[in-house]
Backbone as CSV, one residue per row, in Angstrom:
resi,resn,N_x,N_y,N_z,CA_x,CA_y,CA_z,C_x,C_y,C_z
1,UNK,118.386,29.053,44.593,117.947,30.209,45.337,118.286,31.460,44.524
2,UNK,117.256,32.270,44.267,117.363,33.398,44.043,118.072,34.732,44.637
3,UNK,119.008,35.715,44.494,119.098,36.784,45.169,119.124,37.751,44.883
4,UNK,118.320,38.562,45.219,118.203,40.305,44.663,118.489,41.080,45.301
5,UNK,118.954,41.963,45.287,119.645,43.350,45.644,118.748,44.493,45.665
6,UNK,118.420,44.878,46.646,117.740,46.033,46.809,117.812,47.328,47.471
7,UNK,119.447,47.454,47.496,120.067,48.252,48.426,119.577,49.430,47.349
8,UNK,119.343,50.440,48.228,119.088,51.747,47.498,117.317,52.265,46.780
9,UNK,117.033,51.187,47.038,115.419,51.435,46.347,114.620,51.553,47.695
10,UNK,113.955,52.370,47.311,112.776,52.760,48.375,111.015,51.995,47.846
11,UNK,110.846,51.609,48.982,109.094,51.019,47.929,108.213,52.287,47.310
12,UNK,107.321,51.495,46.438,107.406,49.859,46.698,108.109,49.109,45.522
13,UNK,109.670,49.247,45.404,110.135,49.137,44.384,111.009,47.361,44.614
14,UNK,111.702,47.968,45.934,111.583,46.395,46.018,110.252,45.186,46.452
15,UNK,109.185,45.411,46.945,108.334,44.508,46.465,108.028,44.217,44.987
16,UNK,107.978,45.305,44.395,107.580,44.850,42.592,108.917,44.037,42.581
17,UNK,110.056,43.848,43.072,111.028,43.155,42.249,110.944,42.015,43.094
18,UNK,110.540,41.669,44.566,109.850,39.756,44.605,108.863,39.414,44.475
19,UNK,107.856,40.340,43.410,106.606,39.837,43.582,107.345,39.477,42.007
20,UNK,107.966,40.012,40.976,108.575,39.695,39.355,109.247,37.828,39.830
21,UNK,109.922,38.274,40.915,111.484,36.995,40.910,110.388,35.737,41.512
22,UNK,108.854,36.021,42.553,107.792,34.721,42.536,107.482,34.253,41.955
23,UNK,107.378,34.915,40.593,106.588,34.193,39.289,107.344,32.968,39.032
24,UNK,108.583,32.918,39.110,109.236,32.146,38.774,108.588,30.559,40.007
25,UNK,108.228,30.785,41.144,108.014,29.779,42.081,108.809,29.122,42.670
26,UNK,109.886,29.543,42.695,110.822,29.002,43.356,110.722,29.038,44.865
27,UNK,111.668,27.911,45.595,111.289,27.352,47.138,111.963,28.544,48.017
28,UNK,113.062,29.408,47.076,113.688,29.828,48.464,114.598,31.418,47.368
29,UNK,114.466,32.401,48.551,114.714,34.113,47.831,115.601,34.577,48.732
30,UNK,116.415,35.157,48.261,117.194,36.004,49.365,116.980,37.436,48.745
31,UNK,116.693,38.498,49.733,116.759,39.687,49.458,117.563,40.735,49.934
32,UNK,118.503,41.698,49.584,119.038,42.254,50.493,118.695,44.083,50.616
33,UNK,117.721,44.382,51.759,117.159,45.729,51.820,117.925,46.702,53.212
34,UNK,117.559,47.673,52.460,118.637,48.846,53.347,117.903,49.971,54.406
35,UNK,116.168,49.682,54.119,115.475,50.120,55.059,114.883,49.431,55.887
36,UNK,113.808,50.041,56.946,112.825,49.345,57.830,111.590,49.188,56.806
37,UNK,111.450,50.357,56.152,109.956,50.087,55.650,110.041,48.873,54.624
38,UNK,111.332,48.615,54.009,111.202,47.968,52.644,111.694,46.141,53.460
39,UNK,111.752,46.325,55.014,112.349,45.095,55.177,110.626,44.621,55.327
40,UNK,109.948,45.750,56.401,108.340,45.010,56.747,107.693,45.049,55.385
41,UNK,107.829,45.718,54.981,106.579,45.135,53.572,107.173,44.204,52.330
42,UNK,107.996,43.881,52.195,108.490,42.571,51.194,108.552,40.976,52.414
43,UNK,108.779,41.788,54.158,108.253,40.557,54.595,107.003,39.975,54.878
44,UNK,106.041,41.050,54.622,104.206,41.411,54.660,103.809,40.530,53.088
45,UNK,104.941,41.092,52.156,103.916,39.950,50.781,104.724,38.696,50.678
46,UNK,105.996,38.458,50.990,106.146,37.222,51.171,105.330,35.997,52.185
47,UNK,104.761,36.941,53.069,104.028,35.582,53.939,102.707,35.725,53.777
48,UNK,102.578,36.788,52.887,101.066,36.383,51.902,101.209,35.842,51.444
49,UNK,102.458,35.391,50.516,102.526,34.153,49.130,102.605,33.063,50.069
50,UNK,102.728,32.879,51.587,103.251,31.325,51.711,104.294,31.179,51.925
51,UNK,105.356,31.937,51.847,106.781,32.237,52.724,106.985,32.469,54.098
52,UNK,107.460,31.739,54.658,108.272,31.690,55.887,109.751,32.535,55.714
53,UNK,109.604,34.002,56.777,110.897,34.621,56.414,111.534,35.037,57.148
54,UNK,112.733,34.891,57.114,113.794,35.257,58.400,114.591,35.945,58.160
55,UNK,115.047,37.382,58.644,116.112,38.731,58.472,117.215,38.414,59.767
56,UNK,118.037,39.201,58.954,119.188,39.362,59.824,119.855,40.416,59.358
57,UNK,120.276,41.229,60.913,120.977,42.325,60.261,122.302,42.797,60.640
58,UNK,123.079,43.162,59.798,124.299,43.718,59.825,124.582,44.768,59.011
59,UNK,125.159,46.271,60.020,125.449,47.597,59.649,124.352,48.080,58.573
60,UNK,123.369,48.214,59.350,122.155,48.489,58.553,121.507,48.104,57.313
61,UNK,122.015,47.150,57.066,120.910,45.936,56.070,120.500,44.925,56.363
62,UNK,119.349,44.267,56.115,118.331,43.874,56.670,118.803,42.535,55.379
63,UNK,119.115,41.218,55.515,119.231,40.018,54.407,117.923,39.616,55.168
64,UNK,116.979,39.807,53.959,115.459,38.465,54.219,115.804,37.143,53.230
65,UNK,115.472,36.188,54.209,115.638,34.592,53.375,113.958,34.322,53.507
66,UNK,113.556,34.121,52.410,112.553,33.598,52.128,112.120,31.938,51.749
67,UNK,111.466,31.238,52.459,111.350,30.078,52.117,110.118,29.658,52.397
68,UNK,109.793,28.692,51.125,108.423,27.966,51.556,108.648,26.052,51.712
């Protein structure tokens, strides 16, 4: 499993960085984002690729697990 850090980036900066870490094809991503906008749209192109994704949040970060 992959995990990227995306605390502090505003889009669409963390989507360019799981649409880079997909290429790879791997089954399963963890991401960790610090907004609303950057949690709905990296969870908007992950379930375009075919990801099933589930957030959870604590003190305002949003961990998306991505899995296909």
């Amino acid at each position: 499993m992959e995990k990227l850090d995306a605390r502090g980036l505003s889009c669409p900066e963390p989507v360019i960085m799981i649409r880079k870490a997909m290429m790879a094809k791997a089954a399963r991503y963890e991401m960790i984002v610090d907004n609303i906008a950057s949690k709905e749209n990296v969870t908007r192109y992950a379930q375009h690729q075919g990801y099933a994704v589930s957030a959870a949040e604590r003190d305002g970060e949003y961990t998306l697990t991505m899995t296909k």
